[in-house]
N, C-alpha and C positions, 0 to 999 in steps of 0.2 A: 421460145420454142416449146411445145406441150411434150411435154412427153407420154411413154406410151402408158404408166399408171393412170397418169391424168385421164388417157385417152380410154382405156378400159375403164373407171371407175365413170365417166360418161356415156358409156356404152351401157352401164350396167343400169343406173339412174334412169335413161332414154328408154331402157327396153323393159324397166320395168314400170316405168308408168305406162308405155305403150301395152303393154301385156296387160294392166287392170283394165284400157281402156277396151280393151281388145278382147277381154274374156267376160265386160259385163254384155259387149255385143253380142259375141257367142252365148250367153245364156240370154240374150232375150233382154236384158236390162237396158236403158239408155243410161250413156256414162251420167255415173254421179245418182242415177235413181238409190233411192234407199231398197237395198234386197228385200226387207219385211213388208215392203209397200205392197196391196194387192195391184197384180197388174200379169197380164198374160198374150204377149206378143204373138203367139201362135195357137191361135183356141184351138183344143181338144174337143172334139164331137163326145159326145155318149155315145156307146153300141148302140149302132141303128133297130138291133136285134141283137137277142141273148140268147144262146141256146142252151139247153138246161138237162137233156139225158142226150144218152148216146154210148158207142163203144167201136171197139175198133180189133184187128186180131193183127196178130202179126205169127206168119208161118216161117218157121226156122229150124233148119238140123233134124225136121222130122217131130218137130212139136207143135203145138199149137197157143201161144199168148193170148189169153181173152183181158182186156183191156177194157174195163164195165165203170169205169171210173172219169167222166166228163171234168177234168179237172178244171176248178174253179171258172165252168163253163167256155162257153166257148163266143165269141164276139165275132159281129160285123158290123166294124163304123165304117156307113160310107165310102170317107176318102180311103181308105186306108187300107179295105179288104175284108176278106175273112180268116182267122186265127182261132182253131180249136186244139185243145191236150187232153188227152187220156191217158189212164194210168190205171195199174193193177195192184197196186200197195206190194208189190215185191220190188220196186224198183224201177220197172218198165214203164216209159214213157214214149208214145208217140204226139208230134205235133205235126197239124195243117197247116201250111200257109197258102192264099191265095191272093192275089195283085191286079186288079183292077187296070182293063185296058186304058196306058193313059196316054194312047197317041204311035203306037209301035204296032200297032197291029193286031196283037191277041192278049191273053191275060195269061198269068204265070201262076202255076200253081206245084208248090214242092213238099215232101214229105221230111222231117228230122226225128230221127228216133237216138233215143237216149238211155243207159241205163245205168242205176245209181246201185250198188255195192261194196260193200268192205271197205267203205270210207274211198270207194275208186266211182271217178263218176265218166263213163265213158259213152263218144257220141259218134255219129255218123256222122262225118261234117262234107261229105258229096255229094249234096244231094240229088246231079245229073246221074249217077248210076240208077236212078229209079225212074221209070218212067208210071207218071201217076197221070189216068184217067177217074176225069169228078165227072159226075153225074149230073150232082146240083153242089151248088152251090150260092142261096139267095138265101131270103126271108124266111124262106119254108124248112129250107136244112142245108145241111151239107150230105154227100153221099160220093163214095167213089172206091175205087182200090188201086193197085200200086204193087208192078212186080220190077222186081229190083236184083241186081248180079252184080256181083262183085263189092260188094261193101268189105268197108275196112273199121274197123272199132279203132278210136283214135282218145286220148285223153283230154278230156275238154281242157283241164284245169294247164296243159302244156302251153297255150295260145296264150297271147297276152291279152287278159281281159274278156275271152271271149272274140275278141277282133281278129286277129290271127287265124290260120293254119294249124289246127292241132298237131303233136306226132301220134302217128300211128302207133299202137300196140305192138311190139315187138312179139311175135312168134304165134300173133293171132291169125289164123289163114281167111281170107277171105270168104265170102257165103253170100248164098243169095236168100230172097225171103217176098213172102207174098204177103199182102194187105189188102183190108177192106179197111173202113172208115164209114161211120153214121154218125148224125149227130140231128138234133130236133128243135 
């Protein structure tokens, strides 16, 4: 008769060979490949296009954010979309994403604004309270604006990894804010 040590230390054995064999598939390796070997199971395009100026504002509480800062450009590979960031060297970051119709009917396009302070780095993570109309968004640029109700400032660093649900800011009230967006 096995008993249950036996049967646990075979559990443990089973599962973790299966897990190496199981996470070189999830990274793209065929079991047993050498990791240093080159080899790239899912080629990465290059940005089809680069965009290189731009800026963007964001209206809030009666201010105005000018955001003149195309952070480390902004990209359109093909498969993948368009993704542009801007920034004003106080903190403020807005990003574009846009999603390429891949069979659903329309293309998706959302705003994520960000703002990094006092060692607190806090983010909009709904991004359905905005509704964003683009202009463009191809080869030539991106262009659009985006008015937005009820946002909540929530702490990134609360999610686990980013994948998560942030928590919201405790005793921060909600606000609304308007946007433009350009980029070349």
């Amino acid at each position: 008769m096995i008993g249950v040590p036996h049967v646990l230390g075979m559990f443990a054995i089973t599962t973790g060979l299966t897990g190496c064999a199981l996470l070189d598939l999830l990274l793209g390796l065929p079991p047993g490949l050498d990791p240093d070997a080159t080899f790239q199971p899912f080629p990465i395009s290059s940005a089809g296009t680069t965009f290189t100026t731009g800026s963007a504002t964001i209206e809030l509480a009666g201010e105005t954010l000018v955001l003149d800062d195309l952070t480390g450009g902004g990209s359109m590979p093909e498969e993948i979309g368009i993704q542009a960031k801007w920034s004003n060297g106080d903190g403020w970051y807005l990003t574009f994403y846009s999603y390429p119709d891949i069979g659903f009917g329309s293309e998706s396009a959302y705003l994520s604004i960000d703002r990094i302070f006092d060692g607190q780095h806090w983010t909009i993570h709904d991004p359905s309270r905005c509704v964003t109309t683009t202009e463009r968004a191809d080869a030539t640029g991106i262009a659009g604006n985006a008015t937005c109700r009820g946002l909540r400032w929530s702490d990134y660093f609360s999610s686990s990894s980013g994948m998560g649900i942030p928590q919201e800011i405790e005793g921060e009230p909600p606000f609304d804010a308007e946007i433009t967006f350009e980029a070349h």
